[in-house]
Steps between C-alpha positions, in 0.01 A plus 500: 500500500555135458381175723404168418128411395319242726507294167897464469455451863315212434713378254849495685375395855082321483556547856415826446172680558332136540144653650387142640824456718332502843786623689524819310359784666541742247299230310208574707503882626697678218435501195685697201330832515513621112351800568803581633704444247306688280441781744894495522512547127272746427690749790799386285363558174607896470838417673595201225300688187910578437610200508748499815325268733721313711559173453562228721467139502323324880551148535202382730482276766242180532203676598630806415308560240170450647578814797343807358682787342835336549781723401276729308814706466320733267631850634675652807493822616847644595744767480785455338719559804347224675708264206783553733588170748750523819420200652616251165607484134337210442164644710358709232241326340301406814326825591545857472616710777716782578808435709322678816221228448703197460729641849179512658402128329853368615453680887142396529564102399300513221799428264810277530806565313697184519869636468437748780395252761791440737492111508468531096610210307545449122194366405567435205506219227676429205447284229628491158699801511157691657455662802161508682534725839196600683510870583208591741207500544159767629202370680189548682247303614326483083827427255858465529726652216841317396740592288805301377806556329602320189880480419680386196224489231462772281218450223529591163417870415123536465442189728303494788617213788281257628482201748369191339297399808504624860388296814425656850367379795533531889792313664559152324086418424497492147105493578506826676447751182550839509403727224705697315565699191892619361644670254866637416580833553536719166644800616200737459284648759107682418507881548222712648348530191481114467730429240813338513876684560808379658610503838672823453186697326654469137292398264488136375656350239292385171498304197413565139142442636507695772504195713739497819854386503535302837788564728525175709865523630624760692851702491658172648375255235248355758118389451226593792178199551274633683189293709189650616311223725232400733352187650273310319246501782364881602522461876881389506791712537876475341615673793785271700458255259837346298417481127611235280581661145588272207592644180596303193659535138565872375452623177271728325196560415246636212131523503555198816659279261819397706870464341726348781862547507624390823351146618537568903292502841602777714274440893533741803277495801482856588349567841250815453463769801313797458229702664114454530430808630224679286247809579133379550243739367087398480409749283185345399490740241262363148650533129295737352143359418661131440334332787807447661667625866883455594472343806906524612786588362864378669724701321932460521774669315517183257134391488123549530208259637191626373177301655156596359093480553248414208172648631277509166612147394781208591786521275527205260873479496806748482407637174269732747747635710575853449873592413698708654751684295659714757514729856489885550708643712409788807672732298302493211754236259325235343668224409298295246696175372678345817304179532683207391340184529333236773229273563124550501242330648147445581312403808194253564277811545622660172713740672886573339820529612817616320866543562688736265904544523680854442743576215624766676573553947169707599519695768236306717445794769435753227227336273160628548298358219498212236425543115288255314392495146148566428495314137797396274708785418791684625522597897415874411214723561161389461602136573686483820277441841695703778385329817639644790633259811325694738706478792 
């Protein structure tokens, strides 16, 4: 798994992460919850002790960086039948679902294929021999998920693709951020057992080392970008909202240090519908012995909002949250690595509040419990907290 350090952050864009810009609200309630990522490594430590981790590169948004747990794509929990897409080839990197799921997605407004609307139109842009074409896109009331299609660059073999910089922001105000993380699709998928396999169930392709050979471009020569985003303030919505999306220069990319080899700007505004509707549950359940109740839980197919109590002693910052790894289902299945990533935050009365994206469609009416990790370890046994919803 690959992503750029808050250092080269720094270094290509100051802009980023600057903690005393006033009119950052990540800047004052999130803060970059390491635990996390170390939490997120430890359940990954078994799965990668063979060396087939996948690896993807995120290119972060201003303030991105600062929103807890973003794109902590560290393992998700599917079956290898739900690889298979019906509603686009150039749709597969967004989410996992099985084609009943994404039907249901489609029917229920959550998600927006662009060539099956009736009044469709080309959206596309060209420039330098590349074409850009936004796809669709899935939303709720948390995060909106968009993929494009990239057309007429292939990257050398063993490359991976990369964006120099990306801009996004609501309408044309350049001052209305919205965070975001992306990443190219490589053509592999995570398994139930939480390691890596293509979209068909093969296994993966490896190196010398054991390291994963990428797959970027599908059977039609074409690239897949995908977006996962959310407002940069925690009460706003996406929903009904026309996104302005600026990407510029392609190239590729190792260990974030960019090689461009296209100089071009390719913009869209890309109107975003979805659904908000979530189930409410107050299960105000505590985590073990940790001093801590979930309060609510508003729970969709895509995403989770998780809002919790501190009754021994205020949480200091994010870093206290607990993390949730995964749901249980009423028949028994858990699945424990389908959180993706999403902001944290915490209150004036040192209460938190998270909001975690899937990996994979969840069945929102058949969840009956969420899975949190103890200590740092895998999501197995001993360590996982099954806390029931309650209603």
């Amino acid at each position: 798994m690959r992503k750029m350090e808050p250092e080269i952050l720094r270094e290509k864009n100051p802009e980023i992460l600057r903690e005393t810009d006033p009119e950052s609200i990540f800047a004052k309630d999130v803060k970059v919850p390491e635990v996390v990522q170390k939490k997120a490594m430890a359940a990954l430590s078994e799965i990668q002790a063979e060396g087939t981790a996948m690896k993807k590169q995120y290119i972060l948004g201003k303030r991105a960086a600062a929103a807890a747990g973003i794109c902590a794509l560290f393992a998700c929990s599917l079956t290898a039948a739900a690889a298979y897409r019906i509603w686009s080839g150039r749709m597969q990197g967004t989410i996992e679902a099985t084609p009943e799921q994404q039907q249901e997605l489609v029917e229920n407004g959550m998600a927006t294929v662009f060539e099956q609307e009736p009044e469709h139109a080309d959206p596309g842009v060209t420039k330098e021999g590349v074409t850009v074409r936004p796809e669709g896109v899935i939303a709720d009331g948390h995060f909106v998920l968009l993929a494009f299609s990239v057309e007429g660059y292939v990257p050398e073999e063993g490359e991976e693709p990369c964006f120099d910089r990306i801009d996004v922001s609501v309408g044309d105000d350049a001052q209305n951020a919205v965070n975001f993380s992306g990443s190219f699709f490589d053509g592999y998928v995570t398994g139930s057992d939480g390691k890596p396999v293509r979209r068909d169930g093969t296994p993966v392709t490896v190196d010398e080392t054991g390291g994963i050979i990428s797959d970027y471009t599908d059977e039609n020569g074409r690239l897949e970008f995908d977006l996962l985003l959310y407002p940069a303030r925690w009460e706003n919505s996406l929903l009904g909202e026309t996104l302005h999306v600026a990407l510029h220069d392609l190239g590729t990319t190792y260990h974030a240090d960019f090689a461009g080899d296209i100089a071009a700007d390719w913009e869209f505004d890309v109107p975003i519908s979805g659904n908000s509707d979530a189930k409410a549950y107050v299960p105000q359940a505590p985590l073990g012995d940790s001093g801590v109740i979930l309060k609510s839980v508003e729970l969709s197919p895509i995403s989770v909002r998780l809002d919790y109590v501190f009754t021994d002693a205020p949480a200091e910052n994010t870093d206290d949250l607990p993390y949730c790894t995964g749901v249980r289902m009423k028949d028994g299945t858990l699945l424990r690595y389908v959180m993706d990533g999403g902001p944290r935050r915490v209150d004036e009365e040192g209460n938190g509040s998270s909001l975690q994206s899937f990996c994979q469609v969840i069945d929102a009416d058949q969840v009956d419990a969420l899975l949190f990790l103890k200590g740092e370890g895998p999501a197995e046994g001993d360590n996982l907290e099954i806390v029931p919803l309650g209603n």
